[in-house]
C-alpha positions as a Python dict, from the first residue, in 0.01 Angstrom:
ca = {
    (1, 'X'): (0, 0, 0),
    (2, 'X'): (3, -73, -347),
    (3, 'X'): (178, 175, -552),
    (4, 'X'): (-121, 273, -793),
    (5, 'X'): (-376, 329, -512),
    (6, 'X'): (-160, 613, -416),
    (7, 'X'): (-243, 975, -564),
    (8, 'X'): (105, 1020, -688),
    (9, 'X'): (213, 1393, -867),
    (10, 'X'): (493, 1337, -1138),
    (11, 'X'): (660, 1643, -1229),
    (12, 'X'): (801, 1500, -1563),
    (13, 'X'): (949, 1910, -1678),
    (14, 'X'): (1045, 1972, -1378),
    (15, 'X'): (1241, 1694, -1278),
    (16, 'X'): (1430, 1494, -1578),
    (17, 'X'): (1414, 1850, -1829),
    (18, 'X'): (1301, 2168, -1628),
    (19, 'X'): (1186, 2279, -1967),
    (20, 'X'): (809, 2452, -2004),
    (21, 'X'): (473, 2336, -1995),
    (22, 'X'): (467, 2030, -2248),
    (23, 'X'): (131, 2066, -2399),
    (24, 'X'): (-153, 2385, -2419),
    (25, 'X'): (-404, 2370, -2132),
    (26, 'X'): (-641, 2530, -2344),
    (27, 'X'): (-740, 2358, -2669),
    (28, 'X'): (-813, 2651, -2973),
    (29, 'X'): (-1100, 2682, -3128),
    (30, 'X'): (-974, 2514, -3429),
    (31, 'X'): (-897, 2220, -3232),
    (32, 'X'): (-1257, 2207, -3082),
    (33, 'X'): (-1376, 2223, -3402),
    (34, 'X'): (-1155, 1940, -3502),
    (35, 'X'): (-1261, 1750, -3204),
    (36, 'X'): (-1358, 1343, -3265),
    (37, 'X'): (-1652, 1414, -3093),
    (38, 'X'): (-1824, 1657, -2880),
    (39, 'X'): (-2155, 1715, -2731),
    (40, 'X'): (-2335, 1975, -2452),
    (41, 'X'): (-2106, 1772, -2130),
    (42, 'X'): (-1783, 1798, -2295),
    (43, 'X'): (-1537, 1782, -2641),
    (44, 'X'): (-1295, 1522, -2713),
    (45, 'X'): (-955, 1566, -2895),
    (46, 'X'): (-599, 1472, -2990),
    (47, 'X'): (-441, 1779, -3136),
    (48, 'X'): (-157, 1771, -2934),
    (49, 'X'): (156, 1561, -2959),
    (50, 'X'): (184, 1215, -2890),
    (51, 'X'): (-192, 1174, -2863),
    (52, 'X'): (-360, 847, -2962),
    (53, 'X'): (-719, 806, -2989),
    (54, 'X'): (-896, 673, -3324),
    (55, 'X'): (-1250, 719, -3290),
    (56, 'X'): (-1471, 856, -3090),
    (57, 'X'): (-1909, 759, -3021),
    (58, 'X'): (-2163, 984, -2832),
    (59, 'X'): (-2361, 711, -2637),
    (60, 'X'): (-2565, 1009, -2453),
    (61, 'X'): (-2472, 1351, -2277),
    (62, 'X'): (-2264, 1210, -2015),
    (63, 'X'): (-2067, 907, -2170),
    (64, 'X'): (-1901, 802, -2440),
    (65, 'X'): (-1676, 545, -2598),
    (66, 'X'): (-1324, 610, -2760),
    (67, 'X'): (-1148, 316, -2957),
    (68, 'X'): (-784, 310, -2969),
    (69, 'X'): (-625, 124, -3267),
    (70, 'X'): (-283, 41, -3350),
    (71, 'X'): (2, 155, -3604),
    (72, 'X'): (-62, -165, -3764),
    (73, 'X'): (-84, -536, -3695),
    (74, 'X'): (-17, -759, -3541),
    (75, 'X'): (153, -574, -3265),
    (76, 'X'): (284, -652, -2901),
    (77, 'X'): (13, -515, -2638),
    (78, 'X'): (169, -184, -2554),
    (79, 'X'): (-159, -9, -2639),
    (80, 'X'): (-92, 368, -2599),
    (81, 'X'): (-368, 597, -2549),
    (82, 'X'): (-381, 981, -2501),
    (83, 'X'): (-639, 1250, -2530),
    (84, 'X'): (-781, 1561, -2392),
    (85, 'X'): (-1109, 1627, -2279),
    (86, 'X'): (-1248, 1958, -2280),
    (87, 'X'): (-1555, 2033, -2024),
    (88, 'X'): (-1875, 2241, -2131),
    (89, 'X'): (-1999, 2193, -1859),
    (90, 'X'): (-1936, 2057, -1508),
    (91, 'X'): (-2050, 1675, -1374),
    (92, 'X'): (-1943, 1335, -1431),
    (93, 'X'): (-1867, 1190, -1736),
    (94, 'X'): (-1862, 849, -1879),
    (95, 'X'): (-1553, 729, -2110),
    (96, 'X'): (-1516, 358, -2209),
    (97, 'X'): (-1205, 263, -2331),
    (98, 'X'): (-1239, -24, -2613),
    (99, 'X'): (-903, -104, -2762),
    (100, 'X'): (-880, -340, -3083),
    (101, 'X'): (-605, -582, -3090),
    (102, 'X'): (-456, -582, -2738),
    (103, 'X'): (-554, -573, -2396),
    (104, 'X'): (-569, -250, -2110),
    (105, 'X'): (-220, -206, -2009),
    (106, 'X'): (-135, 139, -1897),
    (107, 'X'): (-341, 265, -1557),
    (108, 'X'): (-452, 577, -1687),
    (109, 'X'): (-290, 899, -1581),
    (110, 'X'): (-443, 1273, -1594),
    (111, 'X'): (-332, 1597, -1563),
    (112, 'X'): (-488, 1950, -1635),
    (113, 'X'): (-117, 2127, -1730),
    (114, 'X'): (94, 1850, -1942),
    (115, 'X'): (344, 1864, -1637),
    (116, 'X'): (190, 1735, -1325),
    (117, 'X'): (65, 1386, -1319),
    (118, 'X'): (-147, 1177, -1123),
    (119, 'X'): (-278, 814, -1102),
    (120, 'X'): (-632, 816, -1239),
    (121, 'X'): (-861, 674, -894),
    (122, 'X'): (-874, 285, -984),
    (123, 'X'): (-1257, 340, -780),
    (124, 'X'): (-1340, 526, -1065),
    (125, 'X'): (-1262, 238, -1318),
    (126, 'X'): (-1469, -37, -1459),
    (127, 'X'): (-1298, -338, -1591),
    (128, 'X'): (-1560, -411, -1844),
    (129, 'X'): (-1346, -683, -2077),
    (130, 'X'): (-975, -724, -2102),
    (131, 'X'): (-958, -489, -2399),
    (132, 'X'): (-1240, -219, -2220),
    (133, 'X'): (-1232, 11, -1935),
    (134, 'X'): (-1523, 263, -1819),
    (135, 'X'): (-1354, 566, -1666),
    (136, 'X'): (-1595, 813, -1455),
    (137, 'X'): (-1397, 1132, -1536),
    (138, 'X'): (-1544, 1465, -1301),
    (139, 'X'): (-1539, 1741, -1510),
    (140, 'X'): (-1339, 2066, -1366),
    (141, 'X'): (-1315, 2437, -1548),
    (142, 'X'): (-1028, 2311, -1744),
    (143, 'X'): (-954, 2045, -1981),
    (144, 'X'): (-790, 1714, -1862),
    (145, 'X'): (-581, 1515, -2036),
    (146, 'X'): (-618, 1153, -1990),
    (147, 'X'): (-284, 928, -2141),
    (148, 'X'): (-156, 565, -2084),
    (149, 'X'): (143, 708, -1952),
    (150, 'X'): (297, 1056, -1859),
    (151, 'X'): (376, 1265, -2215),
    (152, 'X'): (709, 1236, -2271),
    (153, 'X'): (697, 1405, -2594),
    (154, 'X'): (971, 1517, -2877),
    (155, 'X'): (958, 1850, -2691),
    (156, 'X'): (1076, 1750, -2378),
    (157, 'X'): (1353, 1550, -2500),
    (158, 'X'): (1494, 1811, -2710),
    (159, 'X'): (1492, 2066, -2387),
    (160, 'X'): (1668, 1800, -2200),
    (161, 'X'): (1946, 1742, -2497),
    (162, 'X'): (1942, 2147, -2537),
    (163, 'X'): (2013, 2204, -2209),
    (164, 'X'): (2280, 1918, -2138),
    (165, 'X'): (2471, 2064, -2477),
    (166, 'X'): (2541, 2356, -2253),
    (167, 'X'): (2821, 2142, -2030),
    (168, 'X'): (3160, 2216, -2158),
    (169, 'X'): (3269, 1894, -2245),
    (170, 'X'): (2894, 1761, -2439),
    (171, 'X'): (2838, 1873, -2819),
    (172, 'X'): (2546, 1748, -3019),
    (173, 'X'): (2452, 1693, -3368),
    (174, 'X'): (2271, 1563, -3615),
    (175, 'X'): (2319, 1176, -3725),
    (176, 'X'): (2018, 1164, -3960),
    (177, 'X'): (1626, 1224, -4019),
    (178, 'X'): (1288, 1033, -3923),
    (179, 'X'): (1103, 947, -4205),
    (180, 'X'): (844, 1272, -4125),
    (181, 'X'): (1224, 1477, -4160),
    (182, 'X'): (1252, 1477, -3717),
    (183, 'X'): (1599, 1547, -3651),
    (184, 'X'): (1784, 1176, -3459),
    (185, 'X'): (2016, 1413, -3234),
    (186, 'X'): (2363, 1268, -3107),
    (187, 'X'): (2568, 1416, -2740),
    (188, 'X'): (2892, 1339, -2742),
    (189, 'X'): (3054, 1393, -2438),
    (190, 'X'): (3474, 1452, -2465),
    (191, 'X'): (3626, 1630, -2146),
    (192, 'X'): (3997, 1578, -2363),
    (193, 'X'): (3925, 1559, -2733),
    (194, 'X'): (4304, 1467, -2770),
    (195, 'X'): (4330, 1192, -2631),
    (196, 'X'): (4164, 903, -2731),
    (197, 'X'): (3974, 767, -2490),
    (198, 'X'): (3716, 434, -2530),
    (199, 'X'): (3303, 522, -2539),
    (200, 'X'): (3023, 391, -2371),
    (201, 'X'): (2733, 395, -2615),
    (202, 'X'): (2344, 489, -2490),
    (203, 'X'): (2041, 472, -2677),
    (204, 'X'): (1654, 523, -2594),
    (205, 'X'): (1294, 543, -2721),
    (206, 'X'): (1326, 319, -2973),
    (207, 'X'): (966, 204, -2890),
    (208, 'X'): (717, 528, -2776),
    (209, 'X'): (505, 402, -2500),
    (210, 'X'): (817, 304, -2318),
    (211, 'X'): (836, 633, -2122),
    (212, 'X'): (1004, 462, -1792),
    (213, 'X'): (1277, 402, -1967),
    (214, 'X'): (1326, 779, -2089),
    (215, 'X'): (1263, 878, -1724),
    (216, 'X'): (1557, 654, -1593),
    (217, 'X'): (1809, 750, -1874),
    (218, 'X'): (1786, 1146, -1777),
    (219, 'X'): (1884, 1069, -1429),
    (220, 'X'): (2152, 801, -1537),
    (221, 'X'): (2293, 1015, -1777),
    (222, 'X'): (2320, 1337, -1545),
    (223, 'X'): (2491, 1146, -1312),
    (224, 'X'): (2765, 1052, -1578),
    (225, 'X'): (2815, 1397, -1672),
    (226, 'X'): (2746, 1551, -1298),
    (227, 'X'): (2968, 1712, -1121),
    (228, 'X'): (3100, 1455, -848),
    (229, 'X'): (3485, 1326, -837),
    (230, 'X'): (3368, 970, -960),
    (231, 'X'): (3201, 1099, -1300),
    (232, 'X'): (3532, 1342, -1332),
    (233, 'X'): (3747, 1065, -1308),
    (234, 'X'): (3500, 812, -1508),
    (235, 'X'): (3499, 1098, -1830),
    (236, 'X'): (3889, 1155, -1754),
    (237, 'X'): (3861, 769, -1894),
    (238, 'X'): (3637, 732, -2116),
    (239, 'X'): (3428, 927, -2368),
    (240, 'X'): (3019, 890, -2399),
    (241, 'X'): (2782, 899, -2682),
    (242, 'X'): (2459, 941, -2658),
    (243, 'X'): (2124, 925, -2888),
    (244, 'X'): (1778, 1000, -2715),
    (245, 'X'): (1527, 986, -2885),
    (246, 'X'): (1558, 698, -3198),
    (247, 'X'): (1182, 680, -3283),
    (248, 'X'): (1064, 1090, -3249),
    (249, 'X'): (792, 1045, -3515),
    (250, 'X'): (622, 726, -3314),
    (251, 'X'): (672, 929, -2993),
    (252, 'X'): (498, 1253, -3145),
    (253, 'X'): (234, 1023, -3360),
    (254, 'X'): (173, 788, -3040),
    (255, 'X'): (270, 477, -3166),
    (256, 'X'): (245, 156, -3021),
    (257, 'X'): (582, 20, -3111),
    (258, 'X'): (691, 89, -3473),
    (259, 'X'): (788, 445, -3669),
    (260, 'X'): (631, 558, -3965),
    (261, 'X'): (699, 271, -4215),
    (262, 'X'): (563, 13, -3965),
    (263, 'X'): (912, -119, -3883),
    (264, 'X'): (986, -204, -3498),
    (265, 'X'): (1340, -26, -3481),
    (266, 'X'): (1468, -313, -3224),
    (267, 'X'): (1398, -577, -3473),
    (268, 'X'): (1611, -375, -3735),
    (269, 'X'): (1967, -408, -3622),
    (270, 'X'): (2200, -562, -3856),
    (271, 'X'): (1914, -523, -4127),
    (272, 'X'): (1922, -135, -4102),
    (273, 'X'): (1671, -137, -4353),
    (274, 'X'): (1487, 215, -4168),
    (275, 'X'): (1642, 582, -4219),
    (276, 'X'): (1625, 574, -3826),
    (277, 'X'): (1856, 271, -3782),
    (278, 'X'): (2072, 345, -4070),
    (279, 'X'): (2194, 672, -3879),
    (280, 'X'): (2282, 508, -3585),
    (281, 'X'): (2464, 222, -3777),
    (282, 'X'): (2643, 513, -3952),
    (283, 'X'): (2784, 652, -3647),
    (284, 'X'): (2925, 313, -3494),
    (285, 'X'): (3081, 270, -3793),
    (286, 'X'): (3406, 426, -3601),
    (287, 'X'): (3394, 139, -3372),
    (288, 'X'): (3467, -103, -3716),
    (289, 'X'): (3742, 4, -3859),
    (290, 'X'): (3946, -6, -3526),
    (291, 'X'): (3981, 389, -3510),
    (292, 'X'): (3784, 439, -3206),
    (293, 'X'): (3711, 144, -2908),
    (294, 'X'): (3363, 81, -2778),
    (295, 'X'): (3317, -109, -2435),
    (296, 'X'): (3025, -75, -2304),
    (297, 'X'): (2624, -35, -2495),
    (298, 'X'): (2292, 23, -2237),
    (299, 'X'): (1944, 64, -2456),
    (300, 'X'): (1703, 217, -2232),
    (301, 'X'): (1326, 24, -2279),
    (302, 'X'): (1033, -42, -2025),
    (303, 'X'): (829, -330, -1926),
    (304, 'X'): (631, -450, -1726),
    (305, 'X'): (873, -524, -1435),
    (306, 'X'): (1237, -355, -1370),
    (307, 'X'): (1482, -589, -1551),
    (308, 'X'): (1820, -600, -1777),
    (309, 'X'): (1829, -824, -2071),
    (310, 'X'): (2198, -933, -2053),
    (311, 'X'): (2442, -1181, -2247),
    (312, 'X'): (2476, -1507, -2047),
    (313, 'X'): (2763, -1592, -1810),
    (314, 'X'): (2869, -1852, -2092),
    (315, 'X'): (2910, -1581, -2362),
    (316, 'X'): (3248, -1425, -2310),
    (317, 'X'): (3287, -1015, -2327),
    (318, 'X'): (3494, -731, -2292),
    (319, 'X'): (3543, -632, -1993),
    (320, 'X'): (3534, -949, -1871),
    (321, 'X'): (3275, -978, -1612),
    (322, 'X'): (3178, -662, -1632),
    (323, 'X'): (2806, -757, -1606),
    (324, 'X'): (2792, -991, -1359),
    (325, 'X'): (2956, -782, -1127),
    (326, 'X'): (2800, -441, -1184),
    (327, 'X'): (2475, -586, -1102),
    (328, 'X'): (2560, -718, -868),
    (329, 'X'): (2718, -414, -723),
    (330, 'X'): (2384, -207, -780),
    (331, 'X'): (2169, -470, -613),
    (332, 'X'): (2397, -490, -295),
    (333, 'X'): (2376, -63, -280),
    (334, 'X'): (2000, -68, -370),
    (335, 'X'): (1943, -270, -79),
    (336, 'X'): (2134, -52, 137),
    (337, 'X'): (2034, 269, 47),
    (338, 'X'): (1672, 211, -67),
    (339, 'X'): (1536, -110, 89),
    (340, 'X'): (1532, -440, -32),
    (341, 'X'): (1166, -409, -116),
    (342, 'X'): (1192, -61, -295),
    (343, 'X'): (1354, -138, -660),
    (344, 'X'): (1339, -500, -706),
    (345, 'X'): (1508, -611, -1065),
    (346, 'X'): (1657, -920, -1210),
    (347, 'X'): (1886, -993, -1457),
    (348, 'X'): (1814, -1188, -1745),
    (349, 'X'): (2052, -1393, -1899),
    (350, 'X'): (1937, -1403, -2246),
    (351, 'X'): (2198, -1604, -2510),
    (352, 'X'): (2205, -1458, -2857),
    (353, 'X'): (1907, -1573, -3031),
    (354, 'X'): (2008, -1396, -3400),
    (355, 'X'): (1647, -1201, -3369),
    (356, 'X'): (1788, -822, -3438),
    (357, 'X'): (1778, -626, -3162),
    (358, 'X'): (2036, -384, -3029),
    (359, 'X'): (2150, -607, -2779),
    (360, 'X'): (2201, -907, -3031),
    (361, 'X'): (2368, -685, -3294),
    (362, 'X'): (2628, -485, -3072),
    (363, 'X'): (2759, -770, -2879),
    (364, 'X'): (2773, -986, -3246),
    (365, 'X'): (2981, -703, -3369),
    (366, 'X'): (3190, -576, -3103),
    (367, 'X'): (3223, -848, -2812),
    (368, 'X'): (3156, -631, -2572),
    (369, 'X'): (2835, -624, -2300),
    (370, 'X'): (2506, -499, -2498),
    (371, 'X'): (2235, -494, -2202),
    (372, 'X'): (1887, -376, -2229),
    (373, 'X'): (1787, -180, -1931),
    (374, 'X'): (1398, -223, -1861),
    (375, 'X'): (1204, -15, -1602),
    (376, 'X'): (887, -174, -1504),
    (377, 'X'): (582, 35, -1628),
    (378, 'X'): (431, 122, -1322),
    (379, 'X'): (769, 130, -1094),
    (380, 'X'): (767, 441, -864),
    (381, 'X'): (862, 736, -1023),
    (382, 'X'): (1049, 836, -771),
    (383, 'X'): (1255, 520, -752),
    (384, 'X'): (1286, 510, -1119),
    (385, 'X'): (1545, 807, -1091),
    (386, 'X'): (1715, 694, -786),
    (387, 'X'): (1807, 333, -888),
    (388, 'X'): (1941, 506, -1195),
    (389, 'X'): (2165, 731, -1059),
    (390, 'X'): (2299, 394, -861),
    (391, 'X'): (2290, 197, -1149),
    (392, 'X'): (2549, 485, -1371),
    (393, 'X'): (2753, 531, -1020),
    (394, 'X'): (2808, 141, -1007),
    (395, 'X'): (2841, 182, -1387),
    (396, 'X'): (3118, 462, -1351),
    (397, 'X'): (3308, 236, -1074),
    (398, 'X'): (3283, -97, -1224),
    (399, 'X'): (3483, 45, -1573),
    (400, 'X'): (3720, 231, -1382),
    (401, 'X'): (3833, -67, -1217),
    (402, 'X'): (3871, -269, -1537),
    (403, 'X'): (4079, 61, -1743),
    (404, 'X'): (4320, 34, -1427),
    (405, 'X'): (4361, -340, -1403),
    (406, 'X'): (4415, -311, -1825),
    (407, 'X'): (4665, 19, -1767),
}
């Protein structure tokens, strides 16, 4: 059956953080008030984080159209949307979606708590254009929220970091600011600080809408820092950095793709022209001046398929291989333990092309393999945190190999 005509619960807290409720199930009355529009059926708002919704037209008592516009333009078509409705009374309401400057992406989701998720019923959408969707939304005794993807807000990131800071060996800090003054926080994890060790390097959310790729990092990451012999003997090698959340002020503002200055923070690497970039260029600045060794940088992204953006078998790295024969490692153990037809991905070999992104930029600098790992946007949830775990445990293996063939 295909995957979106499924009801499927995500339990995005619970989980990848196991934090709180993410957002207030009941608006305040200086939020109603605030509302972009409201009539006797219901009131419409996005005074909550990471809500996007620009305008807002009574058409009668039981419909209405909202317009979502983005950050600026032009833009790639990752048009975000998320707002709450709030019911005065119940029935069936009418809410077109009309976006300017891109097409419907995102299946809607809704939930009435921020934490549980499901797959808006694709019966109850119209396909009116390519850039406008009627939803027919039953209204409940509780507000819905209605959002192109789950939240994955600032909040929940910063419970996850919070509560992986609490493992021994992990400490985090500050590298820098957002331009809106968001702290960019940094885990380091160091099981023997006196020994120097070399560092795999992970980044994430550089672009907001990309919430698959959050949801696979958590998992990924865990499993690097769990508790099993191969991630004890994988940290007894090598030491890990971390940075979450690079764009928190597009996440929180619900951005399409760029932060506050209308930069995309992919296409800023080597420029480092953005307070966000020029705090992570600050930090690998110990991987420059030959006092510490980096081999190994994943950016976490999402797409509309499950992918990895790689350097091609004709571009030489160090380790040696490595890429060619970690995925190939994860696809063999995917198809054993999942099903061949459960997490498809492919790897694509994509030469440098001097644009500057992450994956350009570290393997310019530092020779090693700089792969972009994109989740599809409408993979199973489930699956998404599965294949991860595979993907770090292959990860874990893979490196070991090469530090004891280099001993």
């Amino acid at each position: 059956m295909y995957w979106h005509r499924k009801i499927l619960l995500v339990l995005v807290c619970t989980l990848f953080a196991n934090c709180a409720t993410i957002l207030a199930t009941q608006p305040s009355t200086s939020e109603i008030a605030n509302a972009l529009c409201q009539n006797e059926t219901a009131a419409i708002d996005v005074n909550f984080p990471a809500s996007r919704a620009n305008n807002c037209q009574i058409k009668s008592a039981t419909s209405l159209t909202i317009t979502i516009d983005p950050e600026n333009k032009p833009i790639n078509s990752s048009a975000w949307y998320a707002f709450r409705v709030t019911p005065r009374q119940e029935g069936m309401l009418s809410v077109n979606l009309k976006y300017s400057h891109a097409k419907h992406r995102y299946p809607p989701k809704v939930s009435t708590d921020g934490i549980n998720w499901q797959i808006f019923d694709p019966l109850k959408i119209d396909k009116l254009s390519e850039d406008e969707i009627r939803m027919h939304i039953r209204l409940i005794d509780r507000p819905i929220y209605v959002a192109a993807q789950e939240i994955f807000s600032v909040g929940v990131h910063n419970t996850w970091i919070d509560k992986t800071e609490k493992l021994h060996f992990v400490s985090k800090s500050i590298l820098g600011n957002s331009i809106e003054g968001r702290p960019l926080y940094k885990l380091e994890a160091r099981t023997n600080p006196n020994i120097k060790k070399p560092y795999v390097v992970f980044v994430g959310r550089q672009h907001p809408p990309e919430v698959t790729g959050a949801m696979a990092m958590m998992p990924f990451i865990e499993t690097v820092l769990g508790k099993s012999n191969l991630a004890k003997n994988f940290r007894d090698k090598y030491d890990i950095i971390l940075i979450p959340n690079m764009n928190p002020d597009g996440v929180t503002n619900g951005n399409w793709r760029h932060n506050m200055n209308g930069i995309d923070l992919n296409r800023d690497w080597g420029l480092f022209t953005q307070p966000e970039t020029q705090a992570v260029e600050k930090e690998l600045r110990r991987f420059e001046n030959g006092g510490d060794e980096i081999v190994l940088f994943l950016d976490f992204h999402s797409t509309w398929r499950n992918l990895l953006y790689t350097q091609s078998d004709a571009e030489a790295t160090r380790p040696a291989n490595f890429t060619k024969n970690w995925l190939s490692a994860v696809e063999t153990v995917i198809n054993k333990k999942l099903g061949k037809d459960v997490y498809k991905f492919t790897r694509e070999q994509n030469p440098n092309s001097g644009q500057p992104n992450s994956k350009n930029y570290m393997y310019m600098t530092y020779g090693i393999p700089a792969i972009t790992y994109e989740v599809g946007d409408n993979t199973d949830r489930k699956f998404i945190e599965l294949a991860a775990k595979i993907f770090a445990q292959e990860m874990m293996k893979n490196l070991i190999e090469w530090d004891a063939k280099n001993d």
